[in-house]
ZATI-158002 format. One record per residue (C-alpha): x, y, z; residue in three letters. Coordinates in nm, 2 decimals, padded with zeros to 4 digits, always signed. Layout:
BEGIN
(pt (X,Y,Z),'Ala')
...
//
This chain:
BEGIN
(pt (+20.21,-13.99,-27.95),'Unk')
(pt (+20.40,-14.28,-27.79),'Unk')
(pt (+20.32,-14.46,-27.44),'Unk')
(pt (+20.49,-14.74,-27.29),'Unk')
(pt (+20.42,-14.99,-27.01),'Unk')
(pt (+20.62,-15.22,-26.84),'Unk')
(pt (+20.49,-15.50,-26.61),'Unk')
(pt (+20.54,-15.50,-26.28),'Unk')
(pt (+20.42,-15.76,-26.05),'Unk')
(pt (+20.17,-15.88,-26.29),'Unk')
(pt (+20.05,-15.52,-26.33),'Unk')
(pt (+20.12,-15.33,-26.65),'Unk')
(pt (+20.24,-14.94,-26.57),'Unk')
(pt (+20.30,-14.67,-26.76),'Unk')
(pt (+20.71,-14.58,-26.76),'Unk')
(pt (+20.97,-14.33,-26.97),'Unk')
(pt (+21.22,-14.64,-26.99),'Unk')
(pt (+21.26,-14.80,-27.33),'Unk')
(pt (+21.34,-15.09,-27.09),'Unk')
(pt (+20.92,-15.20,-27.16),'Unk')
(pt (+20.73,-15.48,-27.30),'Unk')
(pt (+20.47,-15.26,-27.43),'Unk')
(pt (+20.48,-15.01,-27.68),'Unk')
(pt (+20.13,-14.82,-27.80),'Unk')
(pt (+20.14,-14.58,-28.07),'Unk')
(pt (+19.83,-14.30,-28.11),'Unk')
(pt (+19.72,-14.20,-28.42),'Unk')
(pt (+20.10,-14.22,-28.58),'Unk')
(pt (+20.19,-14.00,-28.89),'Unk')
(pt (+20.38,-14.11,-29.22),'Unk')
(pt (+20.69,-14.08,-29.00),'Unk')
(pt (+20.57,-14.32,-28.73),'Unk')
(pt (+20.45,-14.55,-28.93),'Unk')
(pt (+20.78,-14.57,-29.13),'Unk')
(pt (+20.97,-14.62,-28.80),'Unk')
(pt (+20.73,-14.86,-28.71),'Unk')
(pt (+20.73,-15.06,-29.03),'Unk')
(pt (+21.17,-15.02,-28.99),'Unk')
(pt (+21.16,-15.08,-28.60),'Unk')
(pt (+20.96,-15.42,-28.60),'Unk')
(pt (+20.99,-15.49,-28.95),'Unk')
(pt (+20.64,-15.53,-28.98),'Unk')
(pt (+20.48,-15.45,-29.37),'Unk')
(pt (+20.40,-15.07,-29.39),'Unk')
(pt (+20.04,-15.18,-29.52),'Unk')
(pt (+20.01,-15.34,-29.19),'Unk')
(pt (+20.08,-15.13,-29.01),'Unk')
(pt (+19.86,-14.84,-29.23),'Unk')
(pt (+19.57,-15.10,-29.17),'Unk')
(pt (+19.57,-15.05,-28.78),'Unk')
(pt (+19.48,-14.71,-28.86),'Unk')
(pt (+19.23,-14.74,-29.15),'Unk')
(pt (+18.85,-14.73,-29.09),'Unk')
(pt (+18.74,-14.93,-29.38),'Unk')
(pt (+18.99,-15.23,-29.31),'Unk')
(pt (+18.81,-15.55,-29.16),'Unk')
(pt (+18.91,-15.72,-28.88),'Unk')
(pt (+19.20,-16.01,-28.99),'Unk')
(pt (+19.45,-16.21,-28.82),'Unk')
(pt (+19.83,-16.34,-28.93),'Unk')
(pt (+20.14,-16.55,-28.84),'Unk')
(pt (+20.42,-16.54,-28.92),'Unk')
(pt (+20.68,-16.73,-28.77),'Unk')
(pt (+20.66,-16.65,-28.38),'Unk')
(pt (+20.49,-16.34,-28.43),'Unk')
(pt (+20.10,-16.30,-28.44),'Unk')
(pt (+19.95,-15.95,-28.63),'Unk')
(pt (+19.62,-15.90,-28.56),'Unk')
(pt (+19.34,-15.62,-28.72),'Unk')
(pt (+19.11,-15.54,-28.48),'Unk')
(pt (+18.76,-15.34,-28.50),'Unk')
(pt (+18.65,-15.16,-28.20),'Unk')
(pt (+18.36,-14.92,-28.08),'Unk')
(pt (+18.44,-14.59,-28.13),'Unk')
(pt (+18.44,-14.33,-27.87),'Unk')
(pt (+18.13,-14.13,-27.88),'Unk')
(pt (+18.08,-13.75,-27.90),'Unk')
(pt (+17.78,-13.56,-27.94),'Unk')
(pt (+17.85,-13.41,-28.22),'Unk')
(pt (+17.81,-13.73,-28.40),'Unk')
(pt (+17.39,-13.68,-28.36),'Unk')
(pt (+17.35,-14.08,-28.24),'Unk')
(pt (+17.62,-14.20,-28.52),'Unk')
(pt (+17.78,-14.49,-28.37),'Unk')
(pt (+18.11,-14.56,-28.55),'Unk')
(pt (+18.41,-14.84,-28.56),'Unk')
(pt (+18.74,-14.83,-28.56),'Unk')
(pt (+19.03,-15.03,-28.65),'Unk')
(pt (+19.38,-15.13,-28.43),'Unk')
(pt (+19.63,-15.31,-28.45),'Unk')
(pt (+19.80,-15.54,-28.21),'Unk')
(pt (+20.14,-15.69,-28.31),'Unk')
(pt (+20.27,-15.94,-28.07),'Unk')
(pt (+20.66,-15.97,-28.14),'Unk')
(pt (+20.84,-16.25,-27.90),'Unk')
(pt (+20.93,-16.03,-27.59),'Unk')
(pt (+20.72,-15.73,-27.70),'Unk')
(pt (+20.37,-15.58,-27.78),'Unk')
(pt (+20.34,-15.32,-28.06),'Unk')
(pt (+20.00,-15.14,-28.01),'Unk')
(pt (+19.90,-14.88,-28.33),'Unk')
(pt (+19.54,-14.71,-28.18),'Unk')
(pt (+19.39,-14.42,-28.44),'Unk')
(pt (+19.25,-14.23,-28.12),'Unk')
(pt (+19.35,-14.29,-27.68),'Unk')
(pt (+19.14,-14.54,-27.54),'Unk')
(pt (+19.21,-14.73,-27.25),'Unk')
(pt (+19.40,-15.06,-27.32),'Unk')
(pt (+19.22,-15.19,-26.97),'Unk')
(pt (+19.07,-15.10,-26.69),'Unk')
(pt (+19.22,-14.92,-26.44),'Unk')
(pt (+18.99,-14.97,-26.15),'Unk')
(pt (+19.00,-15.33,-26.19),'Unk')
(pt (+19.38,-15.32,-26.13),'Unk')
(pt (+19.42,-15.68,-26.36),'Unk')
(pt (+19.72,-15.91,-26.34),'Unk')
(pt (+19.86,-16.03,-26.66),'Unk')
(pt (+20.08,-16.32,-26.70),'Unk')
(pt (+20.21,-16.27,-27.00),'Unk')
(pt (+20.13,-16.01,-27.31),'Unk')
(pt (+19.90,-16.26,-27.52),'Unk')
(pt (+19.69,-16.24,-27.15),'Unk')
(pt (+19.67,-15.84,-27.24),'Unk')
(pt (+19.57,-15.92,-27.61),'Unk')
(pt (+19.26,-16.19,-27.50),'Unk')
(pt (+19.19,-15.86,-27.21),'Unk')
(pt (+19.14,-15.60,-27.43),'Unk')
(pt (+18.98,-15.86,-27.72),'Unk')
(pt (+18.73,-15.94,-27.44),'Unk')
(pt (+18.68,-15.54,-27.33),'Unk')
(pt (+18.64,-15.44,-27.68),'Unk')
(pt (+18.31,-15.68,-27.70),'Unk')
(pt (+18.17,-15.56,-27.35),'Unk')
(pt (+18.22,-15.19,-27.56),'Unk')
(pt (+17.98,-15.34,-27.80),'Unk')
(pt (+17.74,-15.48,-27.58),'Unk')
(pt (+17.74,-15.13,-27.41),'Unk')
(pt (+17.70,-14.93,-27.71),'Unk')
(pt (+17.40,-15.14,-27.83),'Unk')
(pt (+17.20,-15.13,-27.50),'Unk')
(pt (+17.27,-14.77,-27.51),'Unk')
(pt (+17.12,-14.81,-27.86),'Unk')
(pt (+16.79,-14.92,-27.75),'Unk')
(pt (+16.76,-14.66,-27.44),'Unk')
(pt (+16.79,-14.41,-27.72),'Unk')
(pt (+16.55,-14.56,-27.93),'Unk')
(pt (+16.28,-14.52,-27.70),'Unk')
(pt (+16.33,-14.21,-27.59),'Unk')
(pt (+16.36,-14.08,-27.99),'Unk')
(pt (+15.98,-14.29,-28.04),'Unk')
(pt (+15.81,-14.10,-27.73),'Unk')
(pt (+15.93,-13.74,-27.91),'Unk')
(pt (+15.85,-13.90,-28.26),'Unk')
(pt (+15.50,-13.96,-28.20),'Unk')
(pt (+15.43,-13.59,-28.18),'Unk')
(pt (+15.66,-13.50,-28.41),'Unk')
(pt (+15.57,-13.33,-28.76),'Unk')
(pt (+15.93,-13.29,-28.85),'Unk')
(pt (+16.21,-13.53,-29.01),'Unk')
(pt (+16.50,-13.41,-28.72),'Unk')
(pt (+16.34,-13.77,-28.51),'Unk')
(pt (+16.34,-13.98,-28.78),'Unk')
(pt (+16.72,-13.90,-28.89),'Unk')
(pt (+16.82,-13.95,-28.57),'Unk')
(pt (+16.66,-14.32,-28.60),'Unk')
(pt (+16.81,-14.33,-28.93),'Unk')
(pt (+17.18,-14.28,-28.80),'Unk')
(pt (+17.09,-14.55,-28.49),'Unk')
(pt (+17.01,-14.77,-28.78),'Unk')
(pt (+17.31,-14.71,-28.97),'Unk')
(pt (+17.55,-14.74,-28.67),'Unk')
(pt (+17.41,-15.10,-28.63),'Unk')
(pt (+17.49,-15.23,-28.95),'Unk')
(pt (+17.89,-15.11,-28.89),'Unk')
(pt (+17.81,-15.27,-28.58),'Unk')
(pt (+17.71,-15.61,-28.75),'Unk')
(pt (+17.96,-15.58,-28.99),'Unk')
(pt (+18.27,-15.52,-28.74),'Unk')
(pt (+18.14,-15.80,-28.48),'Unk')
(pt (+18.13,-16.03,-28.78),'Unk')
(pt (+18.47,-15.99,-28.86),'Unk')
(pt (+18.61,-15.97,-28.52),'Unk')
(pt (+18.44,-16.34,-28.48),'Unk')
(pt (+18.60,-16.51,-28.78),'Unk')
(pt (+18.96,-16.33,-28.57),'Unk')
(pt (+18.84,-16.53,-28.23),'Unk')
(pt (+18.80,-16.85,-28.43),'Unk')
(pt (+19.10,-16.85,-28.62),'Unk')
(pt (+19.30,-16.73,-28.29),'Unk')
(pt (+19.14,-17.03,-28.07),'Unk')
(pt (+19.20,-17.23,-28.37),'Unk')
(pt (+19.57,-17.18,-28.36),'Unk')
(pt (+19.59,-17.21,-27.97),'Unk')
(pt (+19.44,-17.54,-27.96),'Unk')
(pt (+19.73,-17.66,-28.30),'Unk')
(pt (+19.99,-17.49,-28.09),'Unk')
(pt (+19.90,-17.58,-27.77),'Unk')
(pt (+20.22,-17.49,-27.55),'Unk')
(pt (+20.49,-17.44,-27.81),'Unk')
(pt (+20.46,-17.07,-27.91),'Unk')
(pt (+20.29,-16.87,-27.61),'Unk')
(pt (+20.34,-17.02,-27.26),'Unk')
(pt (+19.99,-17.16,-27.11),'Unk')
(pt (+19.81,-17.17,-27.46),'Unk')
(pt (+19.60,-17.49,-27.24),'Unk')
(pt (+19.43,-17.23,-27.02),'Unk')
(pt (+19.37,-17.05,-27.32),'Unk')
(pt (+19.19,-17.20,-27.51),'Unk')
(pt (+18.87,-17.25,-27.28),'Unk')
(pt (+18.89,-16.84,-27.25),'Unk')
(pt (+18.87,-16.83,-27.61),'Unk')
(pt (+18.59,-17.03,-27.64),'Unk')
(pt (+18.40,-16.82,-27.39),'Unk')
(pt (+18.52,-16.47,-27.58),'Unk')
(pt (+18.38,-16.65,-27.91),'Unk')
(pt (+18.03,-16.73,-27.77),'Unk')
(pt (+18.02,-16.36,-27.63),'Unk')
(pt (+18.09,-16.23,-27.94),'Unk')
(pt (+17.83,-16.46,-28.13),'Unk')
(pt (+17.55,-16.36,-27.88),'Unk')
(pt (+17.69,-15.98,-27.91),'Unk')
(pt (+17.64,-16.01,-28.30),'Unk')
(pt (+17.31,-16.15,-28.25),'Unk')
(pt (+17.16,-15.90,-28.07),'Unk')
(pt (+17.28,-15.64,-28.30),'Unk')
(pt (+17.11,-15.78,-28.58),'Unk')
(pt (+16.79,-15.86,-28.39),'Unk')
(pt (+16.78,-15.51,-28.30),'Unk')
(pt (+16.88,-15.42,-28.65),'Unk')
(pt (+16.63,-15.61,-28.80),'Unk')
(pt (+16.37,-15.42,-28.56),'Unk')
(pt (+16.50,-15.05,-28.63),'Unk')
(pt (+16.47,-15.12,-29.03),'Unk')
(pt (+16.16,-15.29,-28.97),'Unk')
(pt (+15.93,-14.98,-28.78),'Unk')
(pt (+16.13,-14.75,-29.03),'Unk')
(pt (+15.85,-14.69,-29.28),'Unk')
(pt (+15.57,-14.70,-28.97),'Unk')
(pt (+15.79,-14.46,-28.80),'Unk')
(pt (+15.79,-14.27,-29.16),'Unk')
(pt (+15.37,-14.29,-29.15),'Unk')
(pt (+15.38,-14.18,-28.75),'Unk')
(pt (+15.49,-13.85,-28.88),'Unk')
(pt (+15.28,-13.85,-29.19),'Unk')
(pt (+14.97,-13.87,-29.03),'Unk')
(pt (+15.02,-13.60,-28.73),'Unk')
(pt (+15.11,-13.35,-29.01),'Unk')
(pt (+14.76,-13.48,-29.19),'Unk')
(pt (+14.60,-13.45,-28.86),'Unk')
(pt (+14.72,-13.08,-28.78),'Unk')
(pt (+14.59,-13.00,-29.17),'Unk')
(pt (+14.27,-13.20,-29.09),'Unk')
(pt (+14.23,-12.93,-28.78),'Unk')
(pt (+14.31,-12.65,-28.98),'Unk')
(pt (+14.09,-12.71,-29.27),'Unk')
(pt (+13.79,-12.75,-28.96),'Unk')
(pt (+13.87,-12.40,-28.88),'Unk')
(pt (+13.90,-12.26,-29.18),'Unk')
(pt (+13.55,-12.43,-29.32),'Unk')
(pt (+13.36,-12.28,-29.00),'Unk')
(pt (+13.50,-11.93,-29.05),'Unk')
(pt (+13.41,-11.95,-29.41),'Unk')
(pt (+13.08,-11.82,-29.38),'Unk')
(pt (+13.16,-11.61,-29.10),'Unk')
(pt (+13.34,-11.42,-29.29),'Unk')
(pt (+13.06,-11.38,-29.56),'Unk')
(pt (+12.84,-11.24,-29.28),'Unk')
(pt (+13.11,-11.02,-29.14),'Unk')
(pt (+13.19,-10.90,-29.52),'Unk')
(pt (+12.78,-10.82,-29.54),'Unk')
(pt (+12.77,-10.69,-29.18),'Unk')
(pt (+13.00,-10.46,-29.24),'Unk')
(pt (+12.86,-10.28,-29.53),'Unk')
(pt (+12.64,-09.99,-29.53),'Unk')
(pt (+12.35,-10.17,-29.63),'Unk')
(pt (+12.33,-10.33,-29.35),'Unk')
(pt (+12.30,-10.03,-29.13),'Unk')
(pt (+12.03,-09.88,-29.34),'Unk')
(pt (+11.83,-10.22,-29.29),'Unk')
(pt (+11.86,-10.17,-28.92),'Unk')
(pt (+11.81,-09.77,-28.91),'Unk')
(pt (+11.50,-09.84,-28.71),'Unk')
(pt (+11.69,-10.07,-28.43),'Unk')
(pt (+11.92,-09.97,-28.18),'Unk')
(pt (+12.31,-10.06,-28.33),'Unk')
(pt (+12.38,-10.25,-28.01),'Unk')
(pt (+12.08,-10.48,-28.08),'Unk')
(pt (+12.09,-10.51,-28.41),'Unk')
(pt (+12.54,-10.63,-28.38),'Unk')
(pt (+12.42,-10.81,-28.11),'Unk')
(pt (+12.19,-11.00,-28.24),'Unk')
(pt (+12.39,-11.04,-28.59),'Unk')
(pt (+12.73,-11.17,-28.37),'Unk')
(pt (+12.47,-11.44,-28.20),'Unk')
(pt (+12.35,-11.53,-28.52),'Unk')
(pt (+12.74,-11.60,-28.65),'Unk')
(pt (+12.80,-11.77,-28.36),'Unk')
(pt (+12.51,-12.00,-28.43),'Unk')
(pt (+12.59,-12.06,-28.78),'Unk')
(pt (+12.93,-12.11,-28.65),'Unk')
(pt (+12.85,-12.38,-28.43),'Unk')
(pt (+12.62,-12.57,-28.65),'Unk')
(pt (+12.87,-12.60,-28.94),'Unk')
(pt (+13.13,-12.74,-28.67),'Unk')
(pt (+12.81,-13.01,-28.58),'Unk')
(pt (+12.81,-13.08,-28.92),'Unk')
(pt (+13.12,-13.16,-28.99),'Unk')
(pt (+13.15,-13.34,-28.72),'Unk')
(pt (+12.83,-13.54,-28.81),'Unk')
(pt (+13.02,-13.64,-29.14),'Unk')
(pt (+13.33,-13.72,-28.98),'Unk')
(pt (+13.17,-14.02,-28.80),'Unk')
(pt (+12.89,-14.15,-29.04),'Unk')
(pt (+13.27,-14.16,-29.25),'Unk')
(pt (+13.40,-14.37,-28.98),'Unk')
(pt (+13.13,-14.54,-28.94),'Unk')
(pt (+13.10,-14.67,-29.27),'Unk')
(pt (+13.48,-14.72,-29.26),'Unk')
(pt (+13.43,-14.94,-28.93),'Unk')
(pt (+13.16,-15.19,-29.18),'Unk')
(pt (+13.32,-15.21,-29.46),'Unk')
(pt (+13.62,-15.36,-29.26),'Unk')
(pt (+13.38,-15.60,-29.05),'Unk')
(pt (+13.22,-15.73,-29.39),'Unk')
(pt (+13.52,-15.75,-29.49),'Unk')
(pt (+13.68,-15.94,-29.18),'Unk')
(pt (+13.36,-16.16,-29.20),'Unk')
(pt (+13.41,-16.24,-29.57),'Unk')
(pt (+13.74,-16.35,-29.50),'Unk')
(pt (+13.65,-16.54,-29.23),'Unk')
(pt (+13.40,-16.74,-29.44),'Unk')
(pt (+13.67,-16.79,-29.71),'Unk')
(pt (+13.90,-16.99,-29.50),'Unk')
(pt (+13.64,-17.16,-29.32),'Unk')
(pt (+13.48,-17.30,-29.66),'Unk')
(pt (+13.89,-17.36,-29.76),'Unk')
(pt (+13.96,-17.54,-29.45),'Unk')
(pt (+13.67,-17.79,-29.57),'Unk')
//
């Protein structure tokens, strides 16, 4: 698929003319990519790059033209179950033209801003700057997630939570790894504005303080995607243990029941026998049931006492072995500090 855009009063606009400055290519087969590599004689491995996942972010001149490997955010779908992916693009400014190879349609600005561009290098440092913002987006998106996975996790006995944190965590290391990349781009691209300040690309001056702006965005971008990183990886085993311990609960519970219907079901085994009703002959049934269902319900609730009894004098000698312990410590590097 092929789009062109032509500017017109400082406004780029879509046209059918090959009369354009701007030339984008979507997700190009074998053949497009050939006429691409013919058309602007630009390297066929370049232009393969644009397209390529796995290729990091890289910039090159070559005589008056500037290639440049960009990583983006990709386009999220649901289907992706909170996998954040990257993509690669490529920009190609040649002289009078711009050469634009995108793997899937994204917006090369935005359209209710209506921006002005000067020239085509001003498109290039646009869509470099909207590309970060797409970060930044992505990654406070990244936490709103996160907190809403944590409040179902708590409860949670099963592992569909904890993939989903998983993926989130996964996403931010492409994350850190593709804002990395792009940086070392931004400093070699301000780097060259400042050496060719005016010769190659009119109002490289102006420039060069906008690069250095886009830079420091991108730096405090890649921070907070490791910072958050760092976080996610960090509660990954407590998250693991969250889960752990609600499925030991719901056993613990369980196993409660089942001990206090234990000998319930003795007595209902003996009670319904025939013995039993010969003991009773002399009684009336309905006394004799009755007073045997009290008497289960009885030994039913003084088992549940007793366990319960157990379960605190366990944390209670839980809670004094850990003050001892607190104390002994406490004495340890008082007499160090000495």
């Amino acid at each position: 698929m092929i789009q062109k855009f032509k500017f017109i009063n400082g406004s780029l606009e879509e046209t059918a003319s090959n009369d354009c400055q701007v030339w984008v290519y979507i997700n190009p087969d074998n053949d497009e990519i050939e006429l691409i590599a013919k058309e602007y004689d630009i390297d066929r491995h370049t232009v393969e790059s644009a397209i390529d996942p796995d290729e990091i972010s890289r910039i090159e001149f070559e005589d008056d033209n500037l290639y440049i490997i960009w990583k983006r955010p990709k386009n999220y779908i649901s289907s992706d179950n909170f996998l954040f992916g990257v993509s690669s693009i490529g920009l190609f400014h040649l002289k009078d033209k711009l050469v634009v190879v995108l793997p899937e349609d994204v917006p090369l600005f935005e359209q209710k801003q209506h921006p002005h561009f000067a020239s085509l290098m001003d498109l290039i440092i646009k869509f470099l700057n909207n590309s970060i913002r797409h970060y930044l987006d992505h990654i406070k998106v990244m936490k709103i997630i996160s907190r809403e996975i944590q409040v179902k996790l708590n409860t949670s006995m099963e592992n569909e939570y904890l993939i989903q944190m998983f993926n989130l965590s996964e996403s931010l290391i492409y994350y850190i790894n593709a804002i990395s990349s792009n940086l070392n781009v931004l400093i070699k691209l301000r780097i060259y504005f400042e050496k060719h300040s005016g010769e190659t690309f009119p109002g490289n001056e102006g420039r060069i303080e906008q690069m250095e702006d886009i830079v420091i965005e991108n730096s405090q971008c890649l921070k907070q995607a490791e910072i958050y990183s760092s976080i996610l990886s960090g509660l990954m085993d407590a998250r693991g243990n969250i889960i752990n311990n609600n499925m030991n609960v719901l056993i613990k519970n369980l196993t409660l029941i089942n001990i206090i219907f234990l000998p319930l079901n003795l007595l209902a085994g003996i009670g319904g026998m025939s013995e039993f009703s010969m003991m009773t002959n002399g009684i009336d049934w309905r006394i004799s049931y009755g007073l045997f269902l009290g008497a289960m319900c009885v030994l039913g609730w003084v088992t549940l006492k007793f366990v319960k009894r157990i379960n605190e004098m366990s944390k209670q000698s839980k809670m004094v072995r850990q003050s001892l312990f607190s104390k002994l410590k406490l004495r340890k590097n008082n007499g160090s500090g000495v």
